[in-house]
VMD Tcl script that draws the C-alpha trace (Angstrom):
set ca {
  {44.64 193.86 -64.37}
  {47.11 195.41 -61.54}
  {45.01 193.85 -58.98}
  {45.16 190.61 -60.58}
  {48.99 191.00 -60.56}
  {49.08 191.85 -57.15}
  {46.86 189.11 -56.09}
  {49.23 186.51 -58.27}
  {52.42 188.36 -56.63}
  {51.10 187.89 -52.92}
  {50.26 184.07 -53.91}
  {53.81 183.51 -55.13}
  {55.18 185.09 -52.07}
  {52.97 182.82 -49.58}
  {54.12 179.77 -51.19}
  {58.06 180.73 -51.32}
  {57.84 181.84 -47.42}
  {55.86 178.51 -47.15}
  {58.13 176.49 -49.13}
  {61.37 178.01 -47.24}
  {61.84 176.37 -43.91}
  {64.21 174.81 -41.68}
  {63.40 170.53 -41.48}
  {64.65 168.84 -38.76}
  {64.76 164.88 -38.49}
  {67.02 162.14 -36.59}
  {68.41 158.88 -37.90}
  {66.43 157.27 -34.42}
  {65.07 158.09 -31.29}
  {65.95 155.56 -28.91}
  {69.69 154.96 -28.27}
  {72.30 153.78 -25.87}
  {74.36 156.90 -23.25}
  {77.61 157.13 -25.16}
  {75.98 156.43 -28.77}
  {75.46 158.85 -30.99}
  {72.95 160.27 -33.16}
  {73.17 161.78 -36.30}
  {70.63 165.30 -36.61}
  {69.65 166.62 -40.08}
  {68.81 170.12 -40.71}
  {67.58 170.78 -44.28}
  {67.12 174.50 -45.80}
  {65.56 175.17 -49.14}
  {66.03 179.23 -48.86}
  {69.05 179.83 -51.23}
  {69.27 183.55 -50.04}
  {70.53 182.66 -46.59}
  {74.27 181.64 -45.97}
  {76.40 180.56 -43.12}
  {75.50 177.64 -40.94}
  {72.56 176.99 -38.46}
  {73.90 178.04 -34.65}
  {74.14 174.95 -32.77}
  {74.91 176.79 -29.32}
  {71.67 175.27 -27.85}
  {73.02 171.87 -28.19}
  {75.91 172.52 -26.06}
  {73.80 172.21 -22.70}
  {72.60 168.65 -23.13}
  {75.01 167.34 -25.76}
  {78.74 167.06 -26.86}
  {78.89 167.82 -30.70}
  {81.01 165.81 -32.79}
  {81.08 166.87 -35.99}
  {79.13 169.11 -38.84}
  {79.29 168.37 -42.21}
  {77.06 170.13 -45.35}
  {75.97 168.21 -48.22}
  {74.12 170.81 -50.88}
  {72.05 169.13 -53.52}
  {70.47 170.42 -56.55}
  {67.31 168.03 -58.12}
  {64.71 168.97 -60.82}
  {61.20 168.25 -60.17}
  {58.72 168.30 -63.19}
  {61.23 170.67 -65.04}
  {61.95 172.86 -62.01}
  {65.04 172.66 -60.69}
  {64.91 173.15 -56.44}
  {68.05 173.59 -54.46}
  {68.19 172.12 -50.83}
  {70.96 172.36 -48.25}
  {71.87 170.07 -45.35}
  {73.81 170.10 -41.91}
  {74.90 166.52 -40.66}
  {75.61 167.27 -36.80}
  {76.75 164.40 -35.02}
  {75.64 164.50 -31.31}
  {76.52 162.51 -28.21}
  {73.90 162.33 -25.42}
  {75.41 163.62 -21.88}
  {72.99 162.15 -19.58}
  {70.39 159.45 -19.91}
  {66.66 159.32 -19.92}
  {64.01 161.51 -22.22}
  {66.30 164.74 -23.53}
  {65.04 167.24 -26.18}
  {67.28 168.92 -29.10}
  {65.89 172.51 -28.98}
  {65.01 174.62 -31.99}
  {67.81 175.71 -33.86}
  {67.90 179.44 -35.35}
  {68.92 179.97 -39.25}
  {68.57 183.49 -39.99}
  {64.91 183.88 -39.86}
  {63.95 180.56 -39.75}
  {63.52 177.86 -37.07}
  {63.63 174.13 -36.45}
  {60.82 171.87 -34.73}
  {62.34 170.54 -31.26}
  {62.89 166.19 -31.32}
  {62.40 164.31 -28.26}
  {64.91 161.58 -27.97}
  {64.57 158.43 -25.43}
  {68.31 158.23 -23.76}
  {68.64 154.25 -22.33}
  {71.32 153.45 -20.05}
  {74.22 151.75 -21.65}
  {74.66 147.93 -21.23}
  {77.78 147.35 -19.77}
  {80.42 144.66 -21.60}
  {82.83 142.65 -20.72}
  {86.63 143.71 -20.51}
  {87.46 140.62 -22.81}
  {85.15 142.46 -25.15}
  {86.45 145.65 -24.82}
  {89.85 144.26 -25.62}
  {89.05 142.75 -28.85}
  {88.95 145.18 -32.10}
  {85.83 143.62 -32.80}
  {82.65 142.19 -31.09}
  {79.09 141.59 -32.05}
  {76.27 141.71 -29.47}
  {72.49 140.64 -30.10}
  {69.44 140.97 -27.80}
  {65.52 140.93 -28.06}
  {62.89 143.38 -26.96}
  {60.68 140.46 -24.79}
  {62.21 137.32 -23.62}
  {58.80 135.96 -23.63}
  {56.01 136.96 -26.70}
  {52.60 135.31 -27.75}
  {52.75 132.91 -30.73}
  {52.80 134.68 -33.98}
  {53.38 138.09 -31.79}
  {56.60 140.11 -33.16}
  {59.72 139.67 -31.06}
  {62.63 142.00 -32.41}
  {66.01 141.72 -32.45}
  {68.63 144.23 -32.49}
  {72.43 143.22 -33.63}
  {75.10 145.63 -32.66}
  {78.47 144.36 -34.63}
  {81.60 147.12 -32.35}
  {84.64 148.12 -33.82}
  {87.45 149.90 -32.74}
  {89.21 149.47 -35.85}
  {88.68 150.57 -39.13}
  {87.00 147.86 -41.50}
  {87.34 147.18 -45.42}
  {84.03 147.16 -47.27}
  {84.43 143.21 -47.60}
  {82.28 142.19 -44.39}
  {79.58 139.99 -44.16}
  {76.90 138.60 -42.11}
  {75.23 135.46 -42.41}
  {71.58 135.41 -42.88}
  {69.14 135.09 -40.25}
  {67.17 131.88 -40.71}
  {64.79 129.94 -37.90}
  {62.88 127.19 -38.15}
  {59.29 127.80 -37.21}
  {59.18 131.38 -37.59}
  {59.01 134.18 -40.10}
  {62.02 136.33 -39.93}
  {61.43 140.10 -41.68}
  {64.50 143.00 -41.94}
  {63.70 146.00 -40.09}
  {65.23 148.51 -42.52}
  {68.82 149.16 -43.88}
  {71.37 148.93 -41.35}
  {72.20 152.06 -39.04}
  {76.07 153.85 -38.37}
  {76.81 155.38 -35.50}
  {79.62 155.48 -32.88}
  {79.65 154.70 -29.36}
  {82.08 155.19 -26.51}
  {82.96 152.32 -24.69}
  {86.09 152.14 -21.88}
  {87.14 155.17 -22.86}
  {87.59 153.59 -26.71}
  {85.52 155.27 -29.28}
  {83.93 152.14 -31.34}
  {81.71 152.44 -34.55}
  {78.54 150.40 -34.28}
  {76.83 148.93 -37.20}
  {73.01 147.76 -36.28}
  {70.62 145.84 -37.68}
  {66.89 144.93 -36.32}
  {64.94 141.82 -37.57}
  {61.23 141.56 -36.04}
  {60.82 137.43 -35.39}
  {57.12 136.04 -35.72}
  {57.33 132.99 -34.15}
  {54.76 130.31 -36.11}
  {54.51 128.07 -33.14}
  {54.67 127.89 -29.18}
  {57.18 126.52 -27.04}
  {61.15 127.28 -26.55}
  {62.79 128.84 -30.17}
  {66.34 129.11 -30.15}
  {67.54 132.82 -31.84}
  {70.61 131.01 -33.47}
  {73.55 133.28 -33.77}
  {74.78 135.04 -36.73}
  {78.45 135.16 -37.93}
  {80.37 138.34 -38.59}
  {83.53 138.65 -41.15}
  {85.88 141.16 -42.43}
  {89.29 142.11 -43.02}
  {90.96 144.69 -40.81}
  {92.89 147.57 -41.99}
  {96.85 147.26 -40.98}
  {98.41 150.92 -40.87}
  {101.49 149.64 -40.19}
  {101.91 147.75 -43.86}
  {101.32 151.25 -45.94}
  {103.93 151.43 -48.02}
  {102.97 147.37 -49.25}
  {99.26 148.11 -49.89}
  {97.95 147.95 -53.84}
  {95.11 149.25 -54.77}
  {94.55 145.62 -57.07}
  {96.49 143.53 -55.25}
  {95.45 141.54 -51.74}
  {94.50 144.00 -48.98}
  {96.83 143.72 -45.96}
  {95.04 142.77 -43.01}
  {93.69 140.28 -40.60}
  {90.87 138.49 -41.61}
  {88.48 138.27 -38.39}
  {85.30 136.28 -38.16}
  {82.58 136.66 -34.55}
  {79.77 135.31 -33.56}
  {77.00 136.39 -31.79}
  {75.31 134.69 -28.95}
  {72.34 132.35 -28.79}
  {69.29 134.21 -27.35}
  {65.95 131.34 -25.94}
  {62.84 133.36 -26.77}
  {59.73 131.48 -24.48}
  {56.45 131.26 -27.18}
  {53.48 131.43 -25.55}
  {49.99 129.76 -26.65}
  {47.03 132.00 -27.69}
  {44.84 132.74 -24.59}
  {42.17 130.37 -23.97}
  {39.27 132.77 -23.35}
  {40.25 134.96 -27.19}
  {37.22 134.11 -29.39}
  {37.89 130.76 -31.45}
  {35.83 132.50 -34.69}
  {38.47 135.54 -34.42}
  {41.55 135.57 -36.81}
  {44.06 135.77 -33.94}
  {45.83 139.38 -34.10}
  {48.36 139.52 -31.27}
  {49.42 143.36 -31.33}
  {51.23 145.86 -29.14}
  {48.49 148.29 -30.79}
  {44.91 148.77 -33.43}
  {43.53 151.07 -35.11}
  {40.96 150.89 -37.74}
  {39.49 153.98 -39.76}
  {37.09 155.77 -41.95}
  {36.92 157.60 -45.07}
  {34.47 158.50 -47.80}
  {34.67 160.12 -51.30}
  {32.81 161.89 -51.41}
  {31.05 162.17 -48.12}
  {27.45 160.17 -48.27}
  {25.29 163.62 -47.41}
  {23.60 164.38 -50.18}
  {23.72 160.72 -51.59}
  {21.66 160.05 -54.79}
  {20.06 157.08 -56.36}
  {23.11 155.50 -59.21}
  {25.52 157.75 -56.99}
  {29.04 155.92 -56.78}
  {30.32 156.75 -53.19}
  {34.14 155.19 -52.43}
  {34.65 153.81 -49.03}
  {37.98 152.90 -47.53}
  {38.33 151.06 -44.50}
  {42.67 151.46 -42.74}
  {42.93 148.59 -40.54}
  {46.85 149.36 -38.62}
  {48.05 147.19 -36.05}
  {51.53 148.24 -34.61}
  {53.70 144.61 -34.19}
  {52.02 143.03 -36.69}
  {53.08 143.00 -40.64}
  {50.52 143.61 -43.54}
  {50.25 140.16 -44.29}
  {48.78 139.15 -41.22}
  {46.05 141.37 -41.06}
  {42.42 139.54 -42.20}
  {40.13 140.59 -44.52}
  {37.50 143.10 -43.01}
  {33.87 142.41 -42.56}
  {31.67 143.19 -46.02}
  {29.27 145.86 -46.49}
  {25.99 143.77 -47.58}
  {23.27 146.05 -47.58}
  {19.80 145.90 -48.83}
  {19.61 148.24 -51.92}
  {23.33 149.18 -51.48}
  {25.24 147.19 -54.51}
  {29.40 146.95 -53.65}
  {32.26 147.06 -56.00}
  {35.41 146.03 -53.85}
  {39.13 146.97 -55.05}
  {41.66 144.93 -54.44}
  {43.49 145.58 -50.54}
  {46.39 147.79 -50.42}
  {48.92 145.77 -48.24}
  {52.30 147.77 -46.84}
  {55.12 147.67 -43.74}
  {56.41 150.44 -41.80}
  {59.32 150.12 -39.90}
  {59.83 152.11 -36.38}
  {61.86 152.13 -33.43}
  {60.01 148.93 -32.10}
  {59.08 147.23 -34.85}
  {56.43 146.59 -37.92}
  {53.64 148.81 -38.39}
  {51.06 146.77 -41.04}
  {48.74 148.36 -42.40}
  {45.56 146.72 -45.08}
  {43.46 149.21 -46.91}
  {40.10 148.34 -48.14}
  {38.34 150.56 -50.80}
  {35.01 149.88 -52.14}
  {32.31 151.69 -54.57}
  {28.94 151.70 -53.06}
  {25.86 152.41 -55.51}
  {22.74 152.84 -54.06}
  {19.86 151.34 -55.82}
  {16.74 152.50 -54.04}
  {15.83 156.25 -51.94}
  {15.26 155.61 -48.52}
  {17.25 154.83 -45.35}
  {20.42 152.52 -45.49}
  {22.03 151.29 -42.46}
  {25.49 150.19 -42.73}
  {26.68 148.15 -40.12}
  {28.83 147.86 -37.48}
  {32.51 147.10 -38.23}
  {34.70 145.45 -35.54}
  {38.06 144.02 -35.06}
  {38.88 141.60 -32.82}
  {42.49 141.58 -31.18}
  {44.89 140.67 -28.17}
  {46.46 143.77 -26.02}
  {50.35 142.24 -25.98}
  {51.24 145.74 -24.14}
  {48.34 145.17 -21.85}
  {47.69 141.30 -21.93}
  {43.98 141.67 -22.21}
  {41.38 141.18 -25.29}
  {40.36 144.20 -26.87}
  {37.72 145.42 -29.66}
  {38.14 148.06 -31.75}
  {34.73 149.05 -33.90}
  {33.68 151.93 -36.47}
  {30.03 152.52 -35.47}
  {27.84 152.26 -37.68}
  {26.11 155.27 -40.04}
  {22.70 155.81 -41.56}
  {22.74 156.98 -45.26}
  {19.60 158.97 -46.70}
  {19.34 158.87 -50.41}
  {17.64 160.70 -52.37}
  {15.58 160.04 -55.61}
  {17.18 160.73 -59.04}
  {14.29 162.59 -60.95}
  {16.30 161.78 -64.05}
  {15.99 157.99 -63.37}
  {12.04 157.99 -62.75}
  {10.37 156.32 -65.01}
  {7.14 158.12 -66.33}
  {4.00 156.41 -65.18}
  {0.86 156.60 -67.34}
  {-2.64 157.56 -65.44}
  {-5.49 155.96 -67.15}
  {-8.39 157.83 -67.01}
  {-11.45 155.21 -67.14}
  {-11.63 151.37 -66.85}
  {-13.03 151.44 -70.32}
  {-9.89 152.87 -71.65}
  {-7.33 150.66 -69.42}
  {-9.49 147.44 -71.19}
  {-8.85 148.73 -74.56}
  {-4.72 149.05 -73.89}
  {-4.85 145.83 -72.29}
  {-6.34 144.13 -75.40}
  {-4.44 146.20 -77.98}
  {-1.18 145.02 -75.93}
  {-2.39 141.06 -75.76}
  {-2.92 140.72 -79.46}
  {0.75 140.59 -80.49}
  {1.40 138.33 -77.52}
  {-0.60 136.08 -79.23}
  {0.31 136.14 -82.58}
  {3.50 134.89 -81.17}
  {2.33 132.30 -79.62}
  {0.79 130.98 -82.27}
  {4.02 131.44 -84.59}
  {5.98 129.39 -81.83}
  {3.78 126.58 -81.72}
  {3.85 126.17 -85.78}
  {7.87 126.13 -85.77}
  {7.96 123.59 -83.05}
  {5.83 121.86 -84.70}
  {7.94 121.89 -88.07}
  {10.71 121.26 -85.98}
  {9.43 118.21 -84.42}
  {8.27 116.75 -88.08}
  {12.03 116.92 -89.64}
  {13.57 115.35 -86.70}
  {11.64 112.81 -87.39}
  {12.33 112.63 -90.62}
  {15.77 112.91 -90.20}
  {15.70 109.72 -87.63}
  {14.66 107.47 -90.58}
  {17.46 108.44 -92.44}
  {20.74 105.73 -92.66}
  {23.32 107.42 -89.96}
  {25.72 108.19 -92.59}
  {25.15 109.48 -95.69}
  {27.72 108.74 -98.92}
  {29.61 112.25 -99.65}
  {30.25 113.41 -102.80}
  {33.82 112.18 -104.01}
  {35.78 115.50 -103.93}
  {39.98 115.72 -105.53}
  {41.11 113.88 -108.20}
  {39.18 110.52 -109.94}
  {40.73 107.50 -109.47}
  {41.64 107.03 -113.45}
  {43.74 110.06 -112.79}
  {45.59 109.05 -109.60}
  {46.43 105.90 -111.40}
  {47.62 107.50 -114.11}
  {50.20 109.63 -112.22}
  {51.68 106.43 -110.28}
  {52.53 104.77 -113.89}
  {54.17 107.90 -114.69}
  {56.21 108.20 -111.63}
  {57.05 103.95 -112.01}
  {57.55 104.18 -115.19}
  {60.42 107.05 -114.52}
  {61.80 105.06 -111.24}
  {61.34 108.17 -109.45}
  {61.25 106.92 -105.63}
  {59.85 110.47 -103.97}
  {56.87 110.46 -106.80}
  {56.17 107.02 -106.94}
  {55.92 107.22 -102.93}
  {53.30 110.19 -103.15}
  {51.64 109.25 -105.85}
  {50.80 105.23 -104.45}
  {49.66 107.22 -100.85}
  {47.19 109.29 -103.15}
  {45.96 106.25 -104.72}
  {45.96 103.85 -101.92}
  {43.49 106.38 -99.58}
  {40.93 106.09 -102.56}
  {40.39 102.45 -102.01}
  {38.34 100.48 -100.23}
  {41.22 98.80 -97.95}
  {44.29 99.99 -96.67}
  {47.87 99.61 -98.73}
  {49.19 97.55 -95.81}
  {45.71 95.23 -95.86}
  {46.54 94.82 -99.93}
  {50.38 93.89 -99.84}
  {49.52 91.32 -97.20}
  {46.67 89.38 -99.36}
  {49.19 90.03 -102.61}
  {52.89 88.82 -102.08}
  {54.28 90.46 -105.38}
  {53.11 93.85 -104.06}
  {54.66 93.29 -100.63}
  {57.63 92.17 -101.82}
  {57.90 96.09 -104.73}
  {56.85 97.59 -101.53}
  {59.43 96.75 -99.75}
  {62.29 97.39 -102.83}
  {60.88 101.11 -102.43}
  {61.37 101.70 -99.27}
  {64.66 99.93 -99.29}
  {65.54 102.61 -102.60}
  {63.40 105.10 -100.19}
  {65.86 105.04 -96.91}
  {69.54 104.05 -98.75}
  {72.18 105.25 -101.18}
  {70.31 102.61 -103.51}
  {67.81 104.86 -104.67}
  {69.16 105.95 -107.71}
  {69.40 102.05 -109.29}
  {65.21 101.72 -108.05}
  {63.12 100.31 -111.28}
  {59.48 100.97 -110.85}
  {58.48 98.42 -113.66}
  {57.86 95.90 -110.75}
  {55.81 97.87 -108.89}
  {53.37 98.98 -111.80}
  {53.17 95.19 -112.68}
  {51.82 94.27 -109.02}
  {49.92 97.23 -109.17}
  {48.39 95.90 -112.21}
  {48.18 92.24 -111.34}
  {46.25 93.11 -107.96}
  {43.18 90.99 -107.65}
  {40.46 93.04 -106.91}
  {39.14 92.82 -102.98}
  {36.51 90.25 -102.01}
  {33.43 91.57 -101.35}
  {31.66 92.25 -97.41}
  {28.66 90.15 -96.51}
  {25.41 92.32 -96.90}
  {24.04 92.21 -93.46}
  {21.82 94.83 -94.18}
  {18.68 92.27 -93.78}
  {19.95 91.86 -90.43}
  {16.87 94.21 -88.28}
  {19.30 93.40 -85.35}
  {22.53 94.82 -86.71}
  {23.94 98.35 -86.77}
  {24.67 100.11 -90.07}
  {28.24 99.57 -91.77}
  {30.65 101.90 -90.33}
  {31.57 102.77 -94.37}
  {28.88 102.36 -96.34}
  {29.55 101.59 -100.10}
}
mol new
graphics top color blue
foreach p $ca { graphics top sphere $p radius 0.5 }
foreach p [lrange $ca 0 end-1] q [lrange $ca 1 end] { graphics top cylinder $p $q radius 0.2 }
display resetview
């Protein structure tokens, strides 16, 4: 028991001293000399106090500002307590610069590499103005359906109520997809510290030729310090009300090559990958085993909805049960990452040898500007027999013996036979009895007689009740051989009580309705002639009603 306790201790210790470390992570990696970049360092030891030492960073960067957030969150009924340092850093010098591990008591943070880009340079008009918006693209010239990004910087050297707004981005013959939230960060410009915000599209253009990147329109209000004393907090906010635009970028679409393969989805991509995995692995496969393949196509530049269905697994004595594709987007610093995810359930039906085949993906190098093929080989599969799944085979000893079976076997096969052919047979003899029979035969009267249904109309007349009288005539009139409509138009005093009911039926004369007129046309009704008897007719078709 105490070495169980110990064992359980040493366990709980390993995953606190594994648990406990110091995460390091950066808003971006590529920016601008004189922007700034905002470095996280999350703790999750509670025991250790003070602040990480950022003296490292003073070599290669100016630091701006620190700032601790400490959170508290409960995961599965366990509450875990984290702690984070903001630092704000400035780059002093361009090209690739590394923040070094920082020190927090007795633990230590990862290095970052971050890409440092020279800083465009803008105009002094721009400079000048409290606020200006900027836009460029990654490639002035991209394949068609190849992504093109765009990157909008909107500067201001101002401070800005949370009222701004930015029209959305919308061209015509291409498919326009946000790269993220939009970043903060400030940036030095003219000796004037602005605050940037940024967003990145990435632009799939859906045909080639010249698209026009139209430009996008900035507005908010700008805060006036000097009207203090007049702001309220529910009233108008005093400022100017300032509205930019940015400028209208050409982007040159180019057609797909002419030597890419024309039976090739066409997958334009900076870069592919496409890989393997197995659950579990096919070694000691089994016949009626269920093994799960999943196939992760990834092309960098493209998004998950351009990415074709792989090539099937159709192998003899390999049955496949395909899932539906997993489909997501990652964004990076340049761009969409797609990724499609194929899983599968593969049951082999016989022992042996399978060979699955070759799977390749064609695509276009943009990075390179050559046509490239990226293949998973393909992999042999031994399966083994399920002794549990044999079936047990009888050996018959003598010929004599396998004769006997054989006719103790045929003997019911017979007997069924024979019962077949007598109730096909019997079939056969009342269909054609049947097809002598008249087509329709006369169905038992079923509801009230006749006598009766009469017998409630004179009521209902004789009490000049309108709703009854109607109800009880409808009764009456579908028991005869003609319609009530066919009978008031060979008999004029029935048309003419027909017509006082539904006059008392449908007005405020109702209540004054005597039904003595009715029951005397229903009484005086001469009785329908009588149909021509055809029946010796060989030529002619049954009557349709039969009497």
């Amino acid at each position: 028991m105490n070495r169980l306790l110990c064992t359980l201790l040493l366990c709980l210790l390993a995953f606190q001293a594994g648990a406990q470390n110091l995460l390091a992570s950066v808003d971006r990696t590529r920016l601008n000399l004189g922007e700034t970049v905002d470095l996280t360092l999350e703790s999750d030891d509670v025991t250790l106090f003070g602040k990480p030492d950022l003296n490292p960073l003073n070599e290669l960067f100016d630091v701006l500002g620190t700032r601790q957030v400490n959170r508290l969150t409960s995961l599965s009924g366990a509450a875990r307590a984290t702690t984070r340092w903001i630092v704000t850093l400035q780059p002093r010098h361009s090209g690739y610069v590394v923040i070094p591990p920082l020190q927090l008591g007795d633990l230590q943070s990862q290095p970052i590499s971050l890409h440092v880009l020279e800083s465009g340079s803008h105009t002094a008009e721009e400079q000048m103005a409290p606020v200006f918006i900027d836009a460029s693209l990654d490639h002035e010239s991209v394949y068609v359906q190849a992504q093109s990004v765009l990157t909008l910087r909107i500067y201001h050297s101002v401070s800005l109520y949370d009222d701004s707004s930015l029209t959305p981005l919308e061209i015509a013959d291409a498919r326009v997809e946000s790269l993220g939230e939009p970043r903060t960060f400030e940036q030095d410009i003219g000796g004037v510290r602005h605050g940037v915000i940024e967003l990145r599209y990435a632009i799939f253009a859906q045909k080639s030729g010249q698209l026009i990147i139209p430009g996008q329109v900035f507005s908010a209000t700008l805060v006036d310090r000097s009207n203090r004393n007049d702001y309220l907090p529910f009233g108008p906010r005093p400022g100017k009300v300032t509205r930019v635009k940015s400028p209208e970028i050409p982007l040159t679409v180019k057609a797909k090559p002419a030597d890419y393969p024309a039976d090739a989805p066409w997958l334009p991509a900076r870069a592919l990958s496409l890989a393997e995995a197995w659950n579990p692995e096919p070694t000691q496969a089994k016949v009626g085993d269920s093994l799960t393949r999943s196939l992760m196509l990834k092309a960098d530049g493209l998004s998950s909805a351009q990415l074709p269905p792989l090539p099937t697994t159709d192998v003899d004595g390999l049955r496949r049960y395909p899932d539906q594709p997993q489909l997501s987007n990652q964004a990076n610093e340049r761009g969409l990452i797609g990724s499609r995810e194929e899983r599968e359930a593969l049951v082999p039906g016989r022992d042996g040898r399978l060979e699955l085949p070759k799977v390749e993906v064609v695509w276009w190098n943009t990075h390179e500007d050559r046509l490239e093929r990226t293949s998973l080989p393909g992999r042999s599969i031994d399966v083994a027999a399920d002794p549990s799944l044999d079936a047990v085979v009888p050996v018959e000893a003598t010929r004599g013996d396998s004769d006997a079976r054989s006719d103790a076997r045929l003997w019911p096969w017979q007997l069924s036979s024979a019962l077949l052919a007598l109730t096909t047979l019997l079939g056969f003899g009342l269909w054609w009895h049947a097809r002598r029979q008249p087509a329709i035969q006369r169905v038992a009267q079923s509801g009230p007689s006749p006598r009766t249904l009469l017998d409630d109309l004179k009521r209902a007349c004789l009490a000049n009740d309108t709703q009854a009288t109607r109800q009880a005539l409808d009764a009456w009139a579908r028991q005869q051989p003609e319609t009530l409509a066919d009978m008031a138009a060979r008999f004029a005093p029935l048309s003419e009580a027909l017509d006082g009911l539904n006059g008392a039926l449908y007005s405020e004369s109702g209540l004054h309705w005597q039904g003595a007129q009715l029951w005397q046309a229903i009484g005086d009704l001469p009785a329908a002639e009588a149909v021509q008897d055809n029946s010796q007719d060989s030529g002619s078709l049954p009557p349709l009603y039969p009497r």
